[in-house]
C-alpha positions as CSV (number, residue, x, y, z in Angstrom):
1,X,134.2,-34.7,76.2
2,X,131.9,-36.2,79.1
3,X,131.5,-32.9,80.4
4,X,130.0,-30.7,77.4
5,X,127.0,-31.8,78.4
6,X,127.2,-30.5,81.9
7,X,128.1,-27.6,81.1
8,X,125.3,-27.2,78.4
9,X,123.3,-27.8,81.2
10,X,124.2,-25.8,83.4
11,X,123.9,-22.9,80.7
12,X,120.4,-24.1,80.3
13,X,119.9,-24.1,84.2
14,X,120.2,-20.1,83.9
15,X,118.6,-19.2,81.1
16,X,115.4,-21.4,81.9
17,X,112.7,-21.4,84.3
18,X,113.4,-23.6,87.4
19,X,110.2,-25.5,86.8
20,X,111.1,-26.6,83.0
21,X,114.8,-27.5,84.2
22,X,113.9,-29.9,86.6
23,X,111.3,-31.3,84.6
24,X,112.7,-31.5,81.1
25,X,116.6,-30.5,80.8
26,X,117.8,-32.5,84.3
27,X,116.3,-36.0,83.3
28,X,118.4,-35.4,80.1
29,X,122.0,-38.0,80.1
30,X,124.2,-36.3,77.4
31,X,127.7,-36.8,75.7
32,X,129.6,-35.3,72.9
33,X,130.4,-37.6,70.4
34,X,132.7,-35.6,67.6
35,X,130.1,-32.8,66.1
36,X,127.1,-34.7,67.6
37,X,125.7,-34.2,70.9
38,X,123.7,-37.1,72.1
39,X,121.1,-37.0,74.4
40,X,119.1,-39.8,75.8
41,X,115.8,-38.4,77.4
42,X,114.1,-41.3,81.1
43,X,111.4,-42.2,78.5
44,X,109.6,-41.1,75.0
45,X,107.1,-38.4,76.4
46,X,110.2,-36.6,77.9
47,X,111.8,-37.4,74.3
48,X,109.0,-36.1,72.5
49,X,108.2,-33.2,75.1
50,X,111.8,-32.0,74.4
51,X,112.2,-32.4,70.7
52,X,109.2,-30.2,70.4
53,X,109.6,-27.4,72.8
54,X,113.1,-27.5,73.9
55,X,115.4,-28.3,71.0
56,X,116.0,-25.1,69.8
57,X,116.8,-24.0,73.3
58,X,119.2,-26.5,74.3
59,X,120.9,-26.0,70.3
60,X,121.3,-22.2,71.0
61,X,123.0,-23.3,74.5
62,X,125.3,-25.6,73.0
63,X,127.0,-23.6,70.7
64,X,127.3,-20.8,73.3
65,X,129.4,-23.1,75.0
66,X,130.9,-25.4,72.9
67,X,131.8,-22.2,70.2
68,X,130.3,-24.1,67.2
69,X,126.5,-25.6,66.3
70,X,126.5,-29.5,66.7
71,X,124.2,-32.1,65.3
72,X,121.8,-32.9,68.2
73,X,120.4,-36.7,68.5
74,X,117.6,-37.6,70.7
75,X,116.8,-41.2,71.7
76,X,114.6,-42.7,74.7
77,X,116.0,-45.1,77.5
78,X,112.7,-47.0,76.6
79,X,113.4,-47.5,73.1
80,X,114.8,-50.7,72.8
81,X,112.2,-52.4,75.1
82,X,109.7,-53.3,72.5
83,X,112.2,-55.0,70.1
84,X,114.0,-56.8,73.4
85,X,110.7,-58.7,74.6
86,X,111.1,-62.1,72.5
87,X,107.9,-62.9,70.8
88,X,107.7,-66.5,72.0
89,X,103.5,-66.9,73.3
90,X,103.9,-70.2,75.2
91,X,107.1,-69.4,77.4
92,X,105.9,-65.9,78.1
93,X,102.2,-67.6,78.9
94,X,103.3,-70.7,81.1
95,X,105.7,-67.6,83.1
96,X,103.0,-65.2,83.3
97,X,100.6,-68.0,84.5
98,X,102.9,-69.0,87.2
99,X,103.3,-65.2,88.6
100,X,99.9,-64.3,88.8
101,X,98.7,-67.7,90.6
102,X,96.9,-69.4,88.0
103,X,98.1,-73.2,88.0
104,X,96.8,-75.8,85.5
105,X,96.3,-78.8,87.3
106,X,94.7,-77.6,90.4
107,X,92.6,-75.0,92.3
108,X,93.7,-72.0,93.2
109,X,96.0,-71.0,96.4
110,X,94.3,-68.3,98.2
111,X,96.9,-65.3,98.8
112,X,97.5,-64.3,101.7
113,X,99.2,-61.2,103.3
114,X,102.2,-62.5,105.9
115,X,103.6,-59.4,107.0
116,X,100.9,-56.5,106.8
117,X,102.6,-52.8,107.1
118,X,100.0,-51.2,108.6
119,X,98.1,-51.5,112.0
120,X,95.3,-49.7,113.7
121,X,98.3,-48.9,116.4
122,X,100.2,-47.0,114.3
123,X,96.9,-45.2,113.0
124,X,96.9,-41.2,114.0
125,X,92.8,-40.5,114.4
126,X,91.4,-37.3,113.8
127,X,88.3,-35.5,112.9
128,X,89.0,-35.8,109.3
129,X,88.8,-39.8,109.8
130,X,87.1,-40.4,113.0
131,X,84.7,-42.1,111.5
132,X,86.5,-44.0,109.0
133,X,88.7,-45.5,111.9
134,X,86.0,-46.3,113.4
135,X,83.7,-48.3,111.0
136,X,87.2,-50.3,110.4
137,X,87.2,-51.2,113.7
138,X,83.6,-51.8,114.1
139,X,84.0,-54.2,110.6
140,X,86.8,-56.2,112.7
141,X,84.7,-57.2,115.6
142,X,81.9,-58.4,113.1
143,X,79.4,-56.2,114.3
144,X,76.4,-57.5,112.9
145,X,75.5,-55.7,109.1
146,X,78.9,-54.6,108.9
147,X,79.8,-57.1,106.2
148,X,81.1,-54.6,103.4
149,X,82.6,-52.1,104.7
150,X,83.8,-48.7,101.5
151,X,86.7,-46.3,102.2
152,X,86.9,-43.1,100.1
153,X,89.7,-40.3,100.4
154,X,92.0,-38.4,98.0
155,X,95.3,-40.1,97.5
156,X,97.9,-40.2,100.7
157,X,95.2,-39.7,103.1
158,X,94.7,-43.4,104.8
159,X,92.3,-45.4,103.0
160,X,95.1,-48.0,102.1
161,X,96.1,-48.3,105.9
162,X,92.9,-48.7,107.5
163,X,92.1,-51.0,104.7
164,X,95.7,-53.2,105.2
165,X,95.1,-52.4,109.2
166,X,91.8,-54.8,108.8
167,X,93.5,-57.3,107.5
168,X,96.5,-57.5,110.0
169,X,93.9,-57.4,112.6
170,X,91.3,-60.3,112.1
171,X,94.3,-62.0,110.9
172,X,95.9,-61.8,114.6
173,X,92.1,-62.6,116.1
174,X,91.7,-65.8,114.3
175,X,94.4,-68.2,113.5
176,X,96.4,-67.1,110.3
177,X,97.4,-70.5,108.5
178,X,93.4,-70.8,108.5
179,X,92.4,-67.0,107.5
180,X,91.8,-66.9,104.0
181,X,92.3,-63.7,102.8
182,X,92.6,-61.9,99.7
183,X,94.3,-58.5,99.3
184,X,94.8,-57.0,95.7
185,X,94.3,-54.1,94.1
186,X,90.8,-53.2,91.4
187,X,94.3,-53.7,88.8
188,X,95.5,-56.5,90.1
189,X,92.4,-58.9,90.0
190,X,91.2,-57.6,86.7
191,X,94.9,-58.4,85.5
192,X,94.5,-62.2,86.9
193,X,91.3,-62.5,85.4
194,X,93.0,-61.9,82.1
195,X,95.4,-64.3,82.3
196,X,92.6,-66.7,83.8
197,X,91.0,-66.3,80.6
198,X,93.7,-66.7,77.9
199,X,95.1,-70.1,79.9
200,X,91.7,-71.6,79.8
201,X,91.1,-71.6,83.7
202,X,88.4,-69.1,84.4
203,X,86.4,-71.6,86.4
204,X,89.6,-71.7,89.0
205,X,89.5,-67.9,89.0
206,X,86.3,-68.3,90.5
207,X,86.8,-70.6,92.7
208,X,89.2,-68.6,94.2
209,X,88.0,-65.4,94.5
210,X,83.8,-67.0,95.1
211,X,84.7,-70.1,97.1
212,X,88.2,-69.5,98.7
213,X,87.9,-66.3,100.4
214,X,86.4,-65.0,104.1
215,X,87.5,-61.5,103.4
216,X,88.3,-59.6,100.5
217,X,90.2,-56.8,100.7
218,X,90.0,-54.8,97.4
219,X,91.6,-51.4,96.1
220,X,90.9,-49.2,94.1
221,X,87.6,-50.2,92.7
222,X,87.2,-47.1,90.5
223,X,89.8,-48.8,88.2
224,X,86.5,-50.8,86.8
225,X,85.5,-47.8,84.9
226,X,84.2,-48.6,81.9
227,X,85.5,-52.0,81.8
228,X,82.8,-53.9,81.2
229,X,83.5,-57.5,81.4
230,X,85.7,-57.2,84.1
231,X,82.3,-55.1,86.3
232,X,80.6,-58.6,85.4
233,X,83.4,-60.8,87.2
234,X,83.3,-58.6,89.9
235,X,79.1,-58.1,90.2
236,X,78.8,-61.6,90.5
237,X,81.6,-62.4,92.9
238,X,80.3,-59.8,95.0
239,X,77.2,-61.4,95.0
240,X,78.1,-64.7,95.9
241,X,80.3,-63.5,98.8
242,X,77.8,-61.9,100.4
243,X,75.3,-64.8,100.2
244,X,78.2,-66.7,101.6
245,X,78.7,-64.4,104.5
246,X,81.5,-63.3,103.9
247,X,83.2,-60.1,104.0
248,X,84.2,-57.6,101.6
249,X,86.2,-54.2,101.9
250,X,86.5,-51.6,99.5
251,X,88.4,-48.4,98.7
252,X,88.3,-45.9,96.1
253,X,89.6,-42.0,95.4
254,X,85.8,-41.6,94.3
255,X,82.3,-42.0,95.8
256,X,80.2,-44.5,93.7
257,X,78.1,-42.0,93.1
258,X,80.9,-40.0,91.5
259,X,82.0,-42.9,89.2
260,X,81.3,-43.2,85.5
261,X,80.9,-45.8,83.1
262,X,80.2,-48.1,86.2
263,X,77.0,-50.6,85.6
264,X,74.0,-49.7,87.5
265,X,73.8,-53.0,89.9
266,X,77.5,-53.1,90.5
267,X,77.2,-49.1,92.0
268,X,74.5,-50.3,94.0
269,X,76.8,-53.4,95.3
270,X,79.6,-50.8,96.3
271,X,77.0,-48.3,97.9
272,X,75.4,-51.2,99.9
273,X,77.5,-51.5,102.8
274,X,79.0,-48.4,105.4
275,X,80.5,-46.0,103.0
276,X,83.3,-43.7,105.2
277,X,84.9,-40.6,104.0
278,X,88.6,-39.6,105.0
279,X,89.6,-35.8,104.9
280,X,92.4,-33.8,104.2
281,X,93.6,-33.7,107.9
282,X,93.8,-30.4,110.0
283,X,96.4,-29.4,111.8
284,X,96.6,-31.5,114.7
285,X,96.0,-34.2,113.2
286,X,99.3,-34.1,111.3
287,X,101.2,-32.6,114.4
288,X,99.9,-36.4,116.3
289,X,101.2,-37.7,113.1
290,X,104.6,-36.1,113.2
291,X,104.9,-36.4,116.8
292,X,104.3,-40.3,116.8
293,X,106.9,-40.8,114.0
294,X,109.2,-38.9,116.1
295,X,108.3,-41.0,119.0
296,X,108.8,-44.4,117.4
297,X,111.9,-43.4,116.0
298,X,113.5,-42.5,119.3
299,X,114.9,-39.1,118.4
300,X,114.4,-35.6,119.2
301,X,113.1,-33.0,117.5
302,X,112.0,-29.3,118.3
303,X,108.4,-28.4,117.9
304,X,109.0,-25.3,115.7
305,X,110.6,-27.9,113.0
306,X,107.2,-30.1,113.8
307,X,105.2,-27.0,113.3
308,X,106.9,-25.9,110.0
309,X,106.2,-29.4,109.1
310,X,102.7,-29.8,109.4
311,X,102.1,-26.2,108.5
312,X,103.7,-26.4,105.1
313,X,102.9,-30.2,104.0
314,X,99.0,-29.8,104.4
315,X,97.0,-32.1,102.1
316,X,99.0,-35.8,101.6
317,X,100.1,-37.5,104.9
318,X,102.3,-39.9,102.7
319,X,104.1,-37.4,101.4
320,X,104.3,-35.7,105.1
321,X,105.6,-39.1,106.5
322,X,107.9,-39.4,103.7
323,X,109.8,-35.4,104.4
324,X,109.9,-36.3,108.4
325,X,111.3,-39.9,107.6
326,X,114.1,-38.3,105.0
327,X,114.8,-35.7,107.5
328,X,115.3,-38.2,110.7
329,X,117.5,-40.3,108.1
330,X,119.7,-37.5,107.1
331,X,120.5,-36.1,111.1
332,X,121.2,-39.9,111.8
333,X,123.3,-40.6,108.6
334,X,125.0,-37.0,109.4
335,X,125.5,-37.6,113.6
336,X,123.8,-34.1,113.4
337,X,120.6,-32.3,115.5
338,X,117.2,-31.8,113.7
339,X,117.5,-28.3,112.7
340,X,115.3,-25.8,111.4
341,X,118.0,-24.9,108.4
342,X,118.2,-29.0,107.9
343,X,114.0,-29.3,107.5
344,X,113.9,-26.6,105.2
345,X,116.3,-28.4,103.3
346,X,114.5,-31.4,103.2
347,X,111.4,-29.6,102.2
348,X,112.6,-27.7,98.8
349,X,112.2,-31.5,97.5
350,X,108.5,-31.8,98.6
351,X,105.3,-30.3,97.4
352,X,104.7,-27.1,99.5
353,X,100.9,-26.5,100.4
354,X,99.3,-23.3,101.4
355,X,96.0,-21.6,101.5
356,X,96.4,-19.8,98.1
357,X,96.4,-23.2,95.7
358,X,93.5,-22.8,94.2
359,X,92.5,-23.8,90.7
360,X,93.8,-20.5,88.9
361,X,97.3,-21.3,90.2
362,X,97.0,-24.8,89.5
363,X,95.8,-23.4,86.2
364,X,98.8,-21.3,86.1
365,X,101.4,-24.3,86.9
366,X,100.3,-26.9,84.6
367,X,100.7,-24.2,81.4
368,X,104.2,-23.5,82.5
369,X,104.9,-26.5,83.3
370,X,103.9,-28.1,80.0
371,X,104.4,-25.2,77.6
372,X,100.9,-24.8,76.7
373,X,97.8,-21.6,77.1
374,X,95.2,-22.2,78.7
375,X,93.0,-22.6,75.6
376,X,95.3,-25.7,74.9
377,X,94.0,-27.3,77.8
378,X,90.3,-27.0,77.2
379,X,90.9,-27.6,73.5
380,X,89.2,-30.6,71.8
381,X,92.7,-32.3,71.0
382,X,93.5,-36.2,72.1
383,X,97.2,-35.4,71.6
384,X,98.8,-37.4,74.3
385,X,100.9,-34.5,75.8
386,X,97.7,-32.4,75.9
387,X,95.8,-35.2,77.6
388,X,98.5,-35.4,80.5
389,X,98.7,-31.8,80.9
390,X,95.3,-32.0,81.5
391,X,95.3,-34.9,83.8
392,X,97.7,-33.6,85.6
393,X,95.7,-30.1,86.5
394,X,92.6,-32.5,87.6
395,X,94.8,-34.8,89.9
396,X,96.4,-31.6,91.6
397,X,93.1,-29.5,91.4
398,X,91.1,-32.7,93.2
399,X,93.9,-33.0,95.8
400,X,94.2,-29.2,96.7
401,X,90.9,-27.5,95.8
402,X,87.5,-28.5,97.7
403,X,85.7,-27.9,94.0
404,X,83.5,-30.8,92.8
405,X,84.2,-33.0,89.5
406,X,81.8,-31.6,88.1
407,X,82.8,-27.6,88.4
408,X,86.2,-28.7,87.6
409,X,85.7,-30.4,84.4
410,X,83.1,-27.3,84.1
411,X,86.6,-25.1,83.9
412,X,88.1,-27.4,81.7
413,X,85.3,-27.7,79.1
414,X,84.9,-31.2,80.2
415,X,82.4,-33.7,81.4
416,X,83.2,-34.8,85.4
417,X,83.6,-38.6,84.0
418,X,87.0,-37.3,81.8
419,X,87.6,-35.6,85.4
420,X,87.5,-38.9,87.0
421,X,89.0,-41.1,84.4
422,X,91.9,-38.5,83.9
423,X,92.8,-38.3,87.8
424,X,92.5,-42.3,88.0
425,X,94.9,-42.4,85.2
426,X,97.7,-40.2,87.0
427,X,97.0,-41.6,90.4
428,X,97.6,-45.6,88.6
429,X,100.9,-44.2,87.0
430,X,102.1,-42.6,89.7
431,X,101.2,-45.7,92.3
432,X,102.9,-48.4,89.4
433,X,106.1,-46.1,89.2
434,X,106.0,-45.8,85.7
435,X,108.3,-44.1,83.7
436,X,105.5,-41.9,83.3
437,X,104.4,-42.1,86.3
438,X,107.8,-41.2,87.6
439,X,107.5,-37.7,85.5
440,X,104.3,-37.3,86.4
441,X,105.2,-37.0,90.4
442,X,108.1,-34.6,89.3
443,X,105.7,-32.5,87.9
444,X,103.7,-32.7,91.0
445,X,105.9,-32.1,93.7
446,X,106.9,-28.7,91.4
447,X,104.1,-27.1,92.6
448,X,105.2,-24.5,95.5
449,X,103.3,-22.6,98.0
């Protein structure tokens, strides 16, 4: 019976909140196998989440439908990958080596970036990143100081486009088979310097990253937190670049002075050059953003639909880049006009913004969301689902609310460091696509205006 789970579902679908359908019931792949109804949950927090919380439910659902109580199973897609990684060191370490650029026999190839996605072209400029733009430009005609150049914003906002727009663009003012450039992310070369050390060739990792690079483009610097041996690596890299001339760019979701668990002297390194904020953009900025997507993609579309657009997608311009692409695609795919009816369809998958998130709704959504009070949140516990539950409501309350780390860890009973670590935490599961990361951005994108 391949459809008893269906129409479980679909029982569950109308006795349930919309939020914890999408979230927990939908992910669910189910058959009926005899008396025993098998369910496979995308990965073991969903597995966990429901076996907890949902089980009685989804029991009392079941023999509604079916007319008699079956033995439920519950198993994770992700369960068999621990046993299926073969434990053989050497293979896995010569492999490993040879992905992350770490040869043996000889120094170490300096990457470089052939087909950069961004341009300052393509760039929509604002007063919410005047200045950033800018200081990127300024660093590309090597203005004199402008050697390290920091880019801050909330996630979706730019920082990785000006920062990839850099590259592309000294790269086409000097020759590019002589450009030696390095673009990674604050992940990325801590990860290589792992492997650098367990194959024995840290002194080629620094020859790479010390003596083989003009310009260093590096994200997400506020993965360093408390990671000490990887801060040294990166102090003393920094330092040598700079006495080498050469150039250094740096973004972040955080300020340096926001960052925790961060030594002193490598703070100072990240606060030394221009530091440039990018803000949520207003709302011509996102109409010149809609409007030159529209442009470039040579098809028409009304204003109203670009109005509702930018007046309901406020706060992440990937995500508003994202809606307008799906909705072009689908009028294309369809041989159909760009309709008001077809945007609004388009947006019910999206996250909604208006002026009334604040961080009582946000608050509000997490606890329903999860299944938890309020009191759960700001409880002492380390349980895992607590701790994403929690995450979660810091990532959403940094991206929609204008409150500091501090007053929202204040709310939270926590310090603004767990703020920090807990919003880098989503934001690098969410980036990696992760399982976890995966559910984590459904649970996002639930939250409605």
């Amino acid at each position: 019976m391949i459809d008893a789970w269906h129409r479980i579902s679909l029982s569950l679908e109308k006795n349930l909140t919309p939020g914890h359908y999408q979230l927990w019931i939908k992910p669910l792949q189910g058959c009926l196998d005899n008396d025993t109804l098998v369910l496979c949950a995308p990965n073991s927090f969903v597995c966990t989440w429901v076996r907890e919380r949902m089980l009685g439910k989804i029991k009392d659902a079941a023999a509604e439908t079916l007319g008699f109580m079956p033995t439920i199973e519950l198993c994770s897609a992700q369960a068999e990958a621990p046993v299926a990684a073969p434990v053989q060191p050497a293979p896995a370490r010569k492999i490993m080596t040879r992905q992350m650029g770490l040869p043996m026999a000889h120094a170490l190839p300096t990457q470089t970036v052939q087909n950069w996605r961004h341009q300052f072209d393509d760039f929509i400029v604002g007063p919410c990143n005047n200045l950033a733009y800018v200081a990127s430009r300024s660093f590309c005609q090597d203005v004199q100081g402008s050697d390290q150049l920091f880019l801050c914003s909330a996630p979706g906002l730019g920082k990785t486009h000006l920062a990839q727009a850099i590259g592309s663009e000294i790269a086409r003012q000097t020759n590019r088979q002589h450009l030696r450039v390095c673009y990674l992310s604050g992940e990325e070369f801590s990860s290589q310097l792992v492997m650098a050390i367990k194959a024995k060739a840290v002194e080629q990792f620094k020859a790479r990253f010390r003596s083989n690079v003009d310009l260093l483009l590096l994200e997400d610097v506020h993965f360093f937190q408390g990671k000490e041996k990887m801060q040294d690596e990166l102090l003393n890299t920094l330092k040598s670049l700079q006495n080498q001339g050469r150039r250094v760019v740096m973004t972040s979701t955080f300020l340096p002075r926001e960052l925790s668990d961060i030594d002193s002297n490598l703070l100072s390194r990240f606060a030394q050059g221009f530091m440039a904020v990018i803000d949520k953009p207003d709302f011509q900025t996102r109409m010149g953003i809609i409007q030159a997507k529209v442009q470039a993609s040579q098809v028409s579309m009304p204003g109203s639909v670009a109005e509702l657009l930018a007046g309901r997608i406020k706060t992440d311009v990937r995500q508003l880049e994202s809606c307008l692409k799906n909705i072009i695609l689908k009028a294309k795919l369809l041989n159909m006009d760009i309709t008001m009816d077809l945007a609004w369809e388009i947006l019910q998958n999206y996250n909604l913004d208006s002026a009334s998130i604040d961080l009582d709704k946000i608050i509000s959504f997490v606890c329903q969301a999860y299944g938890f009070g309020f009191d759960d949140l700001r409880s002492k516990s380390r349980k895992r689902d607590r701790v994403i539950a929690r995450n979660t409501a810091f990532y959403l309350a940094r991206k929609h609310t204008e409150l500091s780390l501090m007053d929202i860890g204040r709310r939270f009973n926590r310090k603004h460091s767990t703020v920090i670590k807990g919003i880098a935490s989503v934001e690098q599961e969410v980036t990696r696509k992760t399982s976890l990361g995966n559910q984590l951005a459904r649970t996002i994108n639930q939250l409605q205006a």
